[in-house]
FILOTOR-821705 format. One record per atom (N, C-alpha, C, O): residue in three letters; atom name; x, y, z. Coordinates in steps of 0.001 Angstrom, whole numbers, plus 500000, padded with zeros to 6 digits. Layout:
('ALA' 'CA' (X Y Z))
...
% end
This chain:
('UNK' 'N' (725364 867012 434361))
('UNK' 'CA' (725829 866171 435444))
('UNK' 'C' (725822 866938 436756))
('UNK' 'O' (725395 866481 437817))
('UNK' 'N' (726289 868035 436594))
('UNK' 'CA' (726492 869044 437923))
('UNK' 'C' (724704 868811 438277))
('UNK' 'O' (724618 867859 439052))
('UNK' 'N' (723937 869124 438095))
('UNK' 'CA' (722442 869388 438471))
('UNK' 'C' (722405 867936 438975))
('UNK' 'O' (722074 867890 440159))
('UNK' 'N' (722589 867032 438555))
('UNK' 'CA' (721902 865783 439070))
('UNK' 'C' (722692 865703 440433))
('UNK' 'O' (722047 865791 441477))
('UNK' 'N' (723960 865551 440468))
('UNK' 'CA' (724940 865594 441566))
('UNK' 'C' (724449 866458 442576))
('UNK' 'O' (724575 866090 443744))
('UNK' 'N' (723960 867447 442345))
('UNK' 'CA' (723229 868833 443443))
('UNK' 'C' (722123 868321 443839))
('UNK' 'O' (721913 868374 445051))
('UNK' 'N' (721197 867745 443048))
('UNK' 'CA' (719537 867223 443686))
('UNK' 'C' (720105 866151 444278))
('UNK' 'O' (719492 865817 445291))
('UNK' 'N' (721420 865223 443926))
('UNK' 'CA' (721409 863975 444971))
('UNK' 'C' (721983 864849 446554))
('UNK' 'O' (721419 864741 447643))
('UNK' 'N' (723104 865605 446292))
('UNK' 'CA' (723132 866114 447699))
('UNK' 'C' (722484 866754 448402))
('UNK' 'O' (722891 866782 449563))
('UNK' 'N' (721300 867501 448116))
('UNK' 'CA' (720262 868165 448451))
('UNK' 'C' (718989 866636 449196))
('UNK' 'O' (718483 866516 450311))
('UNK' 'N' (718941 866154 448516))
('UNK' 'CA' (718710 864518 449240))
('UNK' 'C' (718872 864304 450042))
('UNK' 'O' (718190 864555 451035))
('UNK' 'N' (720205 863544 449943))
('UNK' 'CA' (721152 863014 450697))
('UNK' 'C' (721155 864044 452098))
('UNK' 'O' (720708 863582 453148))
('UNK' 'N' (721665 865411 452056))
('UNK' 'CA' (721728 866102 453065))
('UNK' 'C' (720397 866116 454367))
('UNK' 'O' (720388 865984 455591))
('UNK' 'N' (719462 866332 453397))
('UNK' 'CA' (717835 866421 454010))
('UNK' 'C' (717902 865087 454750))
('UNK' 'O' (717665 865092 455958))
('UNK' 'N' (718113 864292 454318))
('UNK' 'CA' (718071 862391 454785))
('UNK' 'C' (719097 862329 456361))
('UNK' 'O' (718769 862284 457547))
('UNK' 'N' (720394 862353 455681))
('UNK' 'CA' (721253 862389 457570))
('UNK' 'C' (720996 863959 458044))
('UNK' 'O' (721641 863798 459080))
('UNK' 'N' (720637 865160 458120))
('UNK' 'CA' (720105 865631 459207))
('UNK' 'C' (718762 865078 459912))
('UNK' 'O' (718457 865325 461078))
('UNK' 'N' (717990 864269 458992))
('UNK' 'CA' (716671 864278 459642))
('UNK' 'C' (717086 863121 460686))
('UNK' 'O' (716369 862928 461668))
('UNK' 'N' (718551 862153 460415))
('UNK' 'CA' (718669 861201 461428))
('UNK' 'C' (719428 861938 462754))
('UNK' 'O' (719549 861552 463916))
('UNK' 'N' (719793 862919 462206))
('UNK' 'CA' (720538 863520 463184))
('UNK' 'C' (722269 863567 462864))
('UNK' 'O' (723041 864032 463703))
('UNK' 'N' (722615 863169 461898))
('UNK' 'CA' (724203 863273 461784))
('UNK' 'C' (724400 864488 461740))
('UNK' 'O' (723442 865184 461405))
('UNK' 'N' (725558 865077 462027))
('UNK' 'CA' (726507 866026 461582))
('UNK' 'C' (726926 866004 459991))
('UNK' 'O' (727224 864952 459426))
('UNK' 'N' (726917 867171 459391))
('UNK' 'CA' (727608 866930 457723))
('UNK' 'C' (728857 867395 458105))
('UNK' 'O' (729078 868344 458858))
('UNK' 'N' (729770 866587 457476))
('UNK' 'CA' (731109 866756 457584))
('UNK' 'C' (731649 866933 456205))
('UNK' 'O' (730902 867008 455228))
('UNK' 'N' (733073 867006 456121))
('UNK' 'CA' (733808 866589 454819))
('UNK' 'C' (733873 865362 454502))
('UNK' 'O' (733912 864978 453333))
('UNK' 'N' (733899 864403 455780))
('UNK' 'CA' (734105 863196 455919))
('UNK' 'C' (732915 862301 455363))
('UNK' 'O' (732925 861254 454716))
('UNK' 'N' (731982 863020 455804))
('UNK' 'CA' (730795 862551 455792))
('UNK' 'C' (729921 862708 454293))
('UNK' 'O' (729135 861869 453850))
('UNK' 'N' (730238 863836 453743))
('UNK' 'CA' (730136 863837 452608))
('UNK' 'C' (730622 862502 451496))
('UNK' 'O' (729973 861649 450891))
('UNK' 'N' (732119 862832 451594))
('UNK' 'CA' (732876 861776 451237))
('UNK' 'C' (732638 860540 451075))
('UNK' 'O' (733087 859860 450152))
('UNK' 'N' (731751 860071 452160))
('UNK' 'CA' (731454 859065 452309))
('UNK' 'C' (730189 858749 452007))
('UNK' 'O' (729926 857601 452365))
('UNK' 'N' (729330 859291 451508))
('UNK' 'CA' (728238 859519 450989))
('UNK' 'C' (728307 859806 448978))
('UNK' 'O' (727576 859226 448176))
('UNK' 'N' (728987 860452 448760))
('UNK' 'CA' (729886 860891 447669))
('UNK' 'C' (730052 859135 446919))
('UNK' 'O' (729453 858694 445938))
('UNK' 'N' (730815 858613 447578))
('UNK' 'CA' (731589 857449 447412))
('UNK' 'C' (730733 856199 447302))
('UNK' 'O' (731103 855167 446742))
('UNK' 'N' (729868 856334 447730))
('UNK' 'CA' (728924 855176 448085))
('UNK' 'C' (728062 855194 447171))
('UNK' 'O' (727604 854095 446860))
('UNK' 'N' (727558 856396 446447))
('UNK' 'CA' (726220 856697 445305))
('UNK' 'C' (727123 856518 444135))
('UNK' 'O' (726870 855577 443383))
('UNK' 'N' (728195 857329 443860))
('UNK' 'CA' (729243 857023 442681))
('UNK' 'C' (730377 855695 442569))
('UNK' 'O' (731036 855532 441542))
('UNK' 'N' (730428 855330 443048))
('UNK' 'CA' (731079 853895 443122))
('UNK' 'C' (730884 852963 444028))
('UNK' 'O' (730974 853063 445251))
('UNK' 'N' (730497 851658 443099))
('UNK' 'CA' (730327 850446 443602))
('UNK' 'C' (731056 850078 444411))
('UNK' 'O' (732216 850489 444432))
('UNK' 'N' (730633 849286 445218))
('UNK' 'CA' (731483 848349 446529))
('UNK' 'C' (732823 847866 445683))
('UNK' 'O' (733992 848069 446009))
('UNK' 'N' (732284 847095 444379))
('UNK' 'CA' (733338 846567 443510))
('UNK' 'C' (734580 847648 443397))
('UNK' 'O' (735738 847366 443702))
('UNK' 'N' (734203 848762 442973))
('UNK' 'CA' (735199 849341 442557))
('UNK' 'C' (735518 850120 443553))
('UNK' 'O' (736271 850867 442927))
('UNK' 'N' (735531 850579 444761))
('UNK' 'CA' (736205 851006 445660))
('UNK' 'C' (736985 850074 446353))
('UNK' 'O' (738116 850273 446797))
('UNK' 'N' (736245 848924 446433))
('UNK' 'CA' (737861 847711 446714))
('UNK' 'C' (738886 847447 445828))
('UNK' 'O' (739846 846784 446219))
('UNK' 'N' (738826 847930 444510))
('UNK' 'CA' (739477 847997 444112))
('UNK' 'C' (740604 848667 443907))
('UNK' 'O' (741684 848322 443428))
('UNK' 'N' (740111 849920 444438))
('UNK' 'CA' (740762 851063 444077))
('UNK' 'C' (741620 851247 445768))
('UNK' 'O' (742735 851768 445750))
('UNK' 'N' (741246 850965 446628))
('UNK' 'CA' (741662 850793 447875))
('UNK' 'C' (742781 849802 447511))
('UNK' 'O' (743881 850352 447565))
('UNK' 'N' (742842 848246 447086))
('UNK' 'CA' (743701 847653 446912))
('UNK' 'C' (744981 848031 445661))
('UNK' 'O' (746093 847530 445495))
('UNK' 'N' (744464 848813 445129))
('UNK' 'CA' (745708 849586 444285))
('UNK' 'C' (745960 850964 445036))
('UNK' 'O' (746657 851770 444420))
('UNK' 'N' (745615 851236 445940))
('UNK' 'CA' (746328 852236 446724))
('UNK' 'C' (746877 851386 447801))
('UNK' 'O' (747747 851895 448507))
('UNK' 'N' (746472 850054 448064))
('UNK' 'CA' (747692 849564 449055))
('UNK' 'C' (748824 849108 448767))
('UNK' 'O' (749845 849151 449454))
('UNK' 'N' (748653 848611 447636))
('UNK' 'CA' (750225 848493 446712))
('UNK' 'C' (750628 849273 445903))
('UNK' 'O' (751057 848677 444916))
('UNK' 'N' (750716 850504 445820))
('UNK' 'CA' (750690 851643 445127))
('UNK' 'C' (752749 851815 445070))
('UNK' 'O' (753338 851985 446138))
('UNK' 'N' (753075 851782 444525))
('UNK' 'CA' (754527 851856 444107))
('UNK' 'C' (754877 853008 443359))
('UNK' 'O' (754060 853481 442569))
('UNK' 'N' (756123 853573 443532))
('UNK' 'CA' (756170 854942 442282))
('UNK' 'C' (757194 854230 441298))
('UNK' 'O' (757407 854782 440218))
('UNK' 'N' (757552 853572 441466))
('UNK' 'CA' (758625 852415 439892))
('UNK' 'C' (759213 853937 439579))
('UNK' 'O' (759856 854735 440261))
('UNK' 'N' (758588 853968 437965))
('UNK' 'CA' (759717 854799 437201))
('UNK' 'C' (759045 856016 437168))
('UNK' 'O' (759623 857017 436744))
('UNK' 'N' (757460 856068 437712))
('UNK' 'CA' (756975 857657 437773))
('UNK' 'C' (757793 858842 438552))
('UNK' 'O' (758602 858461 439398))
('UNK' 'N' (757665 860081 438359))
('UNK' 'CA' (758163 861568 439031))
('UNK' 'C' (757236 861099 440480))
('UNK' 'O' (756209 860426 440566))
('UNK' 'N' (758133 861808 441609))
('UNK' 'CA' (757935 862229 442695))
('UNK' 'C' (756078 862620 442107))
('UNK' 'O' (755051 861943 442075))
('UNK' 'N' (756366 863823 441782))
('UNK' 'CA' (754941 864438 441226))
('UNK' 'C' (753810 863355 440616))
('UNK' 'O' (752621 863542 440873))
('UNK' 'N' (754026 862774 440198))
('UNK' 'CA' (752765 861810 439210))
('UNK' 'C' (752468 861052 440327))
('UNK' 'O' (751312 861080 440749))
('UNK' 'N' (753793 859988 441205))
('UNK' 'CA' (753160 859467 442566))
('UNK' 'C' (752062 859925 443709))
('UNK' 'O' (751140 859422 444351))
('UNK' 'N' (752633 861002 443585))
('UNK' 'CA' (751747 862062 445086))
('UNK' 'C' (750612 861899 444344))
('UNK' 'O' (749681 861323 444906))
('UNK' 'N' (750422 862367 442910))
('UNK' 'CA' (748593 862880 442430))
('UNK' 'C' (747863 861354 442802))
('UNK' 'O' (746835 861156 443450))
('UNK' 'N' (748788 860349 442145))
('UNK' 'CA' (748117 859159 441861))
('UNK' 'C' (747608 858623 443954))
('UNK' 'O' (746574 858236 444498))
('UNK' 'N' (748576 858827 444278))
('UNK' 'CA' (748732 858563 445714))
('UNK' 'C' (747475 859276 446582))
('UNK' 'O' (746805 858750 447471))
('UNK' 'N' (747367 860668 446029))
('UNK' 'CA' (746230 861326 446727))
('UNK' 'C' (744652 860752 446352))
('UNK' 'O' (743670 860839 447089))
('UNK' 'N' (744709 860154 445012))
('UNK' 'CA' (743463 860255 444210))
('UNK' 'C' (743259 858774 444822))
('UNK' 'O' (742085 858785 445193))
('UNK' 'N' (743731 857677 445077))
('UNK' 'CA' (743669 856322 445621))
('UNK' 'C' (743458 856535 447241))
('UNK' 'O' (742849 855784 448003))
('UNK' 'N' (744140 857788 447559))
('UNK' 'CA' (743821 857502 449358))
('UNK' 'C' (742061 858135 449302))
('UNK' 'O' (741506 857380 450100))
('UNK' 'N' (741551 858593 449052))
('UNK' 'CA' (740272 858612 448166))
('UNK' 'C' (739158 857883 449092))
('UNK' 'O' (738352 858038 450010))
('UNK' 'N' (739641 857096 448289))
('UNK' 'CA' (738961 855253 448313))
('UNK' 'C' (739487 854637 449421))
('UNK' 'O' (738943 853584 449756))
('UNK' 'N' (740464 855058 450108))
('UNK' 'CA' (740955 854144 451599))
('UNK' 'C' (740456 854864 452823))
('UNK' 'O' (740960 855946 453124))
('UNK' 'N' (739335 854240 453668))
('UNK' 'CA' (738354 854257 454581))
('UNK' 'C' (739073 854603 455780))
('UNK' 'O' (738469 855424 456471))
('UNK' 'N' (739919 854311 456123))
('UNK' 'CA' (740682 854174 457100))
('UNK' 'C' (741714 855492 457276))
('UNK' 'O' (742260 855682 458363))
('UNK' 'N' (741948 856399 456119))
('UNK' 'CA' (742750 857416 456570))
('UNK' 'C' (741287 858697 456451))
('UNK' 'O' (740245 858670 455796))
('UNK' 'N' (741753 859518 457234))
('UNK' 'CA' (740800 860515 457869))
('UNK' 'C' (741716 861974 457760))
('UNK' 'O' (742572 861800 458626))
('UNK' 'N' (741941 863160 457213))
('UNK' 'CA' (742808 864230 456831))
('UNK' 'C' (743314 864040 458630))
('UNK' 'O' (744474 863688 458848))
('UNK' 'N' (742540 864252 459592))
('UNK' 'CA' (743060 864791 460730))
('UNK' 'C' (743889 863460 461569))
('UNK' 'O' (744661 863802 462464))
('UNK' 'N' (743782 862446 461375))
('UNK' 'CA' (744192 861357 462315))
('UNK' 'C' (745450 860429 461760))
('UNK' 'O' (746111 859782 462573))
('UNK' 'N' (745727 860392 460481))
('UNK' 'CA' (746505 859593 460013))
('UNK' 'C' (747486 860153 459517))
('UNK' 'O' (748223 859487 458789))
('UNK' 'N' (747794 861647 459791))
('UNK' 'CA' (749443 862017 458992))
('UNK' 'C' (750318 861541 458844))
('UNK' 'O' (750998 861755 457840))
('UNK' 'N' (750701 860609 459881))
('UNK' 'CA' (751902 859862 460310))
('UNK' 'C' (751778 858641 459344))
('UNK' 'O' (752765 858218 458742))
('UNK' 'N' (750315 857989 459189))
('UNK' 'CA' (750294 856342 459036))
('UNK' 'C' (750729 857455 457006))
('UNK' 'O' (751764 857326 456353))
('UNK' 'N' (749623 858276 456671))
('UNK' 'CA' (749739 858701 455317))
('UNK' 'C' (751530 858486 455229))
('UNK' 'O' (751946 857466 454679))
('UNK' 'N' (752356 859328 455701))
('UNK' 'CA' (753403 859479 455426))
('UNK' 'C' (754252 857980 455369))
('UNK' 'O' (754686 857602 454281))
('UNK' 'N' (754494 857022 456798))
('UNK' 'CA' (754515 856104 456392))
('UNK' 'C' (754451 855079 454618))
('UNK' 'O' (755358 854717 453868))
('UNK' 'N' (753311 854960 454564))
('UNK' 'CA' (753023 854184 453135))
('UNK' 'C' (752968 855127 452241))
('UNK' 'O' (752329 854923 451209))
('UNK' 'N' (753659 856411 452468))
('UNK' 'CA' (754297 856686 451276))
('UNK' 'C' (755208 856877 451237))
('UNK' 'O' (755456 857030 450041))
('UNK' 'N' (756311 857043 451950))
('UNK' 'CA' (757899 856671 452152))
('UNK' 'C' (758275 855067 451437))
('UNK' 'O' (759234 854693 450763))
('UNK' 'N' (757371 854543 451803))
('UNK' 'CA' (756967 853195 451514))
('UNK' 'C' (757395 852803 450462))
('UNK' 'O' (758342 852084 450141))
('UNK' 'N' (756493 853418 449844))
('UNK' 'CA' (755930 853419 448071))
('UNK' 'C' (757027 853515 447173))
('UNK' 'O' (757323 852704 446295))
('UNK' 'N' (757594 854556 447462))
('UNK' 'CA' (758861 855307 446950))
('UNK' 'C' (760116 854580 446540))
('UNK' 'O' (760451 853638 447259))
('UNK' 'N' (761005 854931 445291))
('UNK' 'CA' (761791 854349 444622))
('UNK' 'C' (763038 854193 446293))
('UNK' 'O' (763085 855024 447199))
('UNK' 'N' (763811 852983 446210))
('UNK' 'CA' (764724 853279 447488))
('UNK' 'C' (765761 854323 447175))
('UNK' 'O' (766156 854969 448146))
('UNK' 'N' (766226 854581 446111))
('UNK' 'CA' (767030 855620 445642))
('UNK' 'C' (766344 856803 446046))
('UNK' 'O' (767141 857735 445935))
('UNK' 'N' (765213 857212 446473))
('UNK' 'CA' (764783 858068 446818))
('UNK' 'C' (765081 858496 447958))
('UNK' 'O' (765821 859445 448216))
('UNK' 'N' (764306 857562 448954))
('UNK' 'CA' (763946 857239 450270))
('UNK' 'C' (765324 857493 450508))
('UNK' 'O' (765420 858656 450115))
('UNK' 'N' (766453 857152 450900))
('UNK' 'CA' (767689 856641 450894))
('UNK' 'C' (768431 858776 451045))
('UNK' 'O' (769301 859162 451826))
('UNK' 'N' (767940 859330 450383))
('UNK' 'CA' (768347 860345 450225))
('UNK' 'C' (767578 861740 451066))
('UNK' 'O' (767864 862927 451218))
('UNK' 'N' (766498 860862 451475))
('UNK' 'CA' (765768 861630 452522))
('UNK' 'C' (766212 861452 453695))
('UNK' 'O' (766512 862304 454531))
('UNK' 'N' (766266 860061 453776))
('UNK' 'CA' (767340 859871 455292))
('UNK' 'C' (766257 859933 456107))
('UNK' 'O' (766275 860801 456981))
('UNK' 'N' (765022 858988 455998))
('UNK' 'CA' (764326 858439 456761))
('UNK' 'C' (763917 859749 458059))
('UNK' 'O' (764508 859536 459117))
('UNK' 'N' (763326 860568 458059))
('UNK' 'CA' (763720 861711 458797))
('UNK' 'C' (762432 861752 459587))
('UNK' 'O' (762250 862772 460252))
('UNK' 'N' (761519 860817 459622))
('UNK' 'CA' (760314 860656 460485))
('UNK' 'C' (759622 862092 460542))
('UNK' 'O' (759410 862790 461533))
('UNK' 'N' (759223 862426 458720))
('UNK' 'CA' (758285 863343 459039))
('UNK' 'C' (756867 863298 459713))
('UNK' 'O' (756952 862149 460147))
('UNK' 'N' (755855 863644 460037))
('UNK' 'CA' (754913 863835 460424))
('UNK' 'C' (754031 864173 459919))
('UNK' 'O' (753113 863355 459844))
('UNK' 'N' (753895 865102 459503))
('UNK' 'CA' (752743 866018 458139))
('UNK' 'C' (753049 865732 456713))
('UNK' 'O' (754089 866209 456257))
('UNK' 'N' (752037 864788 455708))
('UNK' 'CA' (752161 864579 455034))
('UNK' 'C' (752865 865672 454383))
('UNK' 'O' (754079 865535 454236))
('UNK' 'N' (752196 866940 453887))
('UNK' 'CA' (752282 867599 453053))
('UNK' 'C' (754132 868423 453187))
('UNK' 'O' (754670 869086 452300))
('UNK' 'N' (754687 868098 454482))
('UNK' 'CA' (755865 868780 454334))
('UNK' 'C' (756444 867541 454005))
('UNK' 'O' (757458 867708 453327))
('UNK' 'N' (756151 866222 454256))
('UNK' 'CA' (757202 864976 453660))
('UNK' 'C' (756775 865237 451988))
('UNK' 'O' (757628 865093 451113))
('UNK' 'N' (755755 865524 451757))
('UNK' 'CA' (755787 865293 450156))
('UNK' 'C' (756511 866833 449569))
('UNK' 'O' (756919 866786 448408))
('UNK' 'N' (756629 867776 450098))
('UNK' 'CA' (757637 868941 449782))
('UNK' 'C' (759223 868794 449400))
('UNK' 'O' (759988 869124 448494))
('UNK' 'N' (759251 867924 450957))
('UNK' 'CA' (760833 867678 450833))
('UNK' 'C' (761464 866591 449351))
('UNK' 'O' (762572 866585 448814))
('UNK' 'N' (760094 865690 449029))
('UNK' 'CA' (760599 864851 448235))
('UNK' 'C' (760500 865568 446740))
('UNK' 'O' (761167 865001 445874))
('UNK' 'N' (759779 866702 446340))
('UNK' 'CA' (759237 867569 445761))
('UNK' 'C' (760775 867938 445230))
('UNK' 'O' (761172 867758 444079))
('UNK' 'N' (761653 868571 446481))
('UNK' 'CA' (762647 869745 446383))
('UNK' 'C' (763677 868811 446393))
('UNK' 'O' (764722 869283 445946))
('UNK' 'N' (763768 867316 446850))
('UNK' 'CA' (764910 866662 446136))
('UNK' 'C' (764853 866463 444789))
('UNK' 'O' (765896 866609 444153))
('UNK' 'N' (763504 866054 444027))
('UNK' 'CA' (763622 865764 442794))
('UNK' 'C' (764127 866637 441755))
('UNK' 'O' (764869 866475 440786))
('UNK' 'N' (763329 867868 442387))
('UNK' 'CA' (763826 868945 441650))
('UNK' 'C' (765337 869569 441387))
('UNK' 'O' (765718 870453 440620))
('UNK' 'N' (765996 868788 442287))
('UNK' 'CA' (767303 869475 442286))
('UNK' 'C' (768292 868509 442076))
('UNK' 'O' (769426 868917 441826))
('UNK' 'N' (768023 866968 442143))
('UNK' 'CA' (768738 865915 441998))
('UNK' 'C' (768811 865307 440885))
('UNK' 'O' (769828 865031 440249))
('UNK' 'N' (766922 864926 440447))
('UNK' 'CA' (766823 864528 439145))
('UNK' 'C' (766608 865199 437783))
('UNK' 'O' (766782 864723 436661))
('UNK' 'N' (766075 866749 438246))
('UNK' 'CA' (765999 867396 437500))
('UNK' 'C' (766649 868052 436867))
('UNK' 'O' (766343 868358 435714))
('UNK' 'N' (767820 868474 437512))
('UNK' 'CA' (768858 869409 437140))
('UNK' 'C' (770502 868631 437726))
('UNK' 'O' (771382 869274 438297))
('UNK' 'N' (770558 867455 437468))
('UNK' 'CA' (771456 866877 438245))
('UNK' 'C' (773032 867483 437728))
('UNK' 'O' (774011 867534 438473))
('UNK' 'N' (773016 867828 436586))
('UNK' 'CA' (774266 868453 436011))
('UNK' 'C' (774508 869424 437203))
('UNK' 'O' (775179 869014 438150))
('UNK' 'N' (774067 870526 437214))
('UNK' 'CA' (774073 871456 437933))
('UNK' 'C' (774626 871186 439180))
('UNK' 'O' (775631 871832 439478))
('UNK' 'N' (774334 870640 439714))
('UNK' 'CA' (774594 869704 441225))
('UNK' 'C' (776170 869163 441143))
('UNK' 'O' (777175 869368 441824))
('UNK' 'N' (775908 868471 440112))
('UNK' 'CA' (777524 867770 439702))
('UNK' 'C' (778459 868509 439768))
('UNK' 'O' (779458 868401 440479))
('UNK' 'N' (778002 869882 438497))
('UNK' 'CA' (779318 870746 438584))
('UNK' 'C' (779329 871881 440016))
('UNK' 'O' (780462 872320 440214))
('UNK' 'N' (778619 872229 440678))
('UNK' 'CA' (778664 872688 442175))
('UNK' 'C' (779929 872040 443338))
('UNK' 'O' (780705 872525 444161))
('UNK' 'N' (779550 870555 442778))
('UNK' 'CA' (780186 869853 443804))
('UNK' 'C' (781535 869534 443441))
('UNK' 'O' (782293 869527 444411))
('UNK' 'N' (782173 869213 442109))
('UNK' 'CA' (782627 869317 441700))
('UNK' 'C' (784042 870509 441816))
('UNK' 'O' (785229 870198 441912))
('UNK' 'N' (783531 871733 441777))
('UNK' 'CA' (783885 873168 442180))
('UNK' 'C' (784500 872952 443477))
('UNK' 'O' (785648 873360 443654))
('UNK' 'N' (783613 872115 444783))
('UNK' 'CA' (783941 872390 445875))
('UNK' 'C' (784958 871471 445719))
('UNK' 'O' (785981 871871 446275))
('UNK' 'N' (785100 870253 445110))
('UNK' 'CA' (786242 869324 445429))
('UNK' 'C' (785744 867542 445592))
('UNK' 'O' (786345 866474 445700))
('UNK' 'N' (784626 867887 445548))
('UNK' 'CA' (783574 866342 445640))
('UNK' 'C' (782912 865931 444598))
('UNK' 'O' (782034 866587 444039))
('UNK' 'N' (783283 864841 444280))
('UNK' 'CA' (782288 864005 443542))
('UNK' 'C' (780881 864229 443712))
('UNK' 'O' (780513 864466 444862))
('UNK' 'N' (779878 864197 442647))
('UNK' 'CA' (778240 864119 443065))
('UNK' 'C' (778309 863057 443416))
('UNK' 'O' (778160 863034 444638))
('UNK' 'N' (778543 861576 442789))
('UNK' 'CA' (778752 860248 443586))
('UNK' 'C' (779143 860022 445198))
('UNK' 'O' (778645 859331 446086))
('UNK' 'N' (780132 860823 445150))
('UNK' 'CA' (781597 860529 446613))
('UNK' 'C' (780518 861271 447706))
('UNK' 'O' (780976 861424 448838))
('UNK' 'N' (779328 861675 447503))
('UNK' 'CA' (779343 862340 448768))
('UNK' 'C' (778874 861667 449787))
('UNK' 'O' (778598 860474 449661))
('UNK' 'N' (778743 862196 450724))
('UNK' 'CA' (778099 861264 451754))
('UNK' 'C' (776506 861388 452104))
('UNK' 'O' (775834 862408 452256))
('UNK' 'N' (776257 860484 452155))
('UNK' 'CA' (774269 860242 452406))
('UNK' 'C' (774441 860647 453247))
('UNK' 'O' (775492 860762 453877))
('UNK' 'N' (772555 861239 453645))
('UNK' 'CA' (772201 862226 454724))
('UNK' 'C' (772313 860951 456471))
('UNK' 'O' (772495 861228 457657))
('UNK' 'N' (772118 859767 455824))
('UNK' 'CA' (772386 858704 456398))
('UNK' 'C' (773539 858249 457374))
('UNK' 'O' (773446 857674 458458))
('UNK' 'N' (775098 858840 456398))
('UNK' 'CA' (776143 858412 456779))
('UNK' 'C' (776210 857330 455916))
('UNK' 'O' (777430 857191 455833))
('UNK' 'N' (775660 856367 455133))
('UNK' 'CA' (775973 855415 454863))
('UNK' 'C' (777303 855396 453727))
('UNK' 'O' (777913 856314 453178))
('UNK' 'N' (777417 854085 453670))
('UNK' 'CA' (779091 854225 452564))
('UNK' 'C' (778570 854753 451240))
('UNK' 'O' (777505 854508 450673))
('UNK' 'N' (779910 855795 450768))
('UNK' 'CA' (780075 856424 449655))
('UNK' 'C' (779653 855412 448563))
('UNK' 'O' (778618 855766 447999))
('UNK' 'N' (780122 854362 448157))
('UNK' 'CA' (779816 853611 447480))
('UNK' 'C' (778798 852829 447148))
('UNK' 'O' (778617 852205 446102))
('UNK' 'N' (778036 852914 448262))
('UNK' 'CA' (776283 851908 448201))
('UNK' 'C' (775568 852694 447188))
('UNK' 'O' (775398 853907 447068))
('UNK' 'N' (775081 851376 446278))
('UNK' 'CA' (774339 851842 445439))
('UNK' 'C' (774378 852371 443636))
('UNK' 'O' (773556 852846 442852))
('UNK' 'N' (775791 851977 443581))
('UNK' 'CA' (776640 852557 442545))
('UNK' 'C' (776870 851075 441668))
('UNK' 'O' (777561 851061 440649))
% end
């Protein structure tokens, strides 16, 4: 498979310099995308990355699935869309999540998907731990207060 994939880009490459394009990542990509999947199935796959939900998956399984679907969506570009990326994936996200991030208008995907990374890890993963910490200090893990301010009780 690797060899055939190499003579098509060796092609392909020879073909848009002789029109004059630039090779990009982008451009690849998009070339990539067009020989290996049908029109059919990149609308498809675009429309399950626009409703892309994390339900009962890990922080972690969302992001992979999330990265591998933005893929297929034409419209985000690594350099131009950090903001819109981050967006629809705040989005996506369980509200019990979101809720605990406290809406914090990241910017760069990759540090919003960190932060949600280092809540899971410490909230859902090890939530005992947390409990008895807080606990120690004099607080409920429940009683505390969202990064929000919102009431102790929402959500319970």
């Amino acid at each position: 498979m690797a060899g055939k994939v190499e003579d098509w880009w060796v092609g392909t490459r020879q073909r848009l310099e002789t029109i004059g394009e630039v090779i990009t990542w982008v451009v690849f990509t998009r070339e990539f995308l067009r020989k290996y999947f049908p029109e059919d199935v990149r609308g498809k796959k675009e429309m399950e990355f626009l409703t892309l939900k994390q339900r009962s998956s890990s922080v972690t399984e969302y992001v992979a699935k999330f990265v591998d679907l933005m893929n297929f969506y034409p419209h985000y570009c690594e350099y131009t869309t950090e903001f819109s990326k981050c967006i629809k994936f705040e989005n996506g996200l369980r509200l019990e999540i979101k809720r605990a991030i406290g809406y914090q208008q990241i910017c760069r995907f990759a540090e919003l998907v960190n932060n949600f990374w280092v809540y899971e890890e410490d909230n859902i993963t090890h939530p005992a731990h947390y409990k008895s910490l807080n606990e120690k200090s004099g607080k409920s893990y429940h009683d505390r207060k969202k990064p929000y301010d919102a009431p102790a009780d929402e959500g319970k």
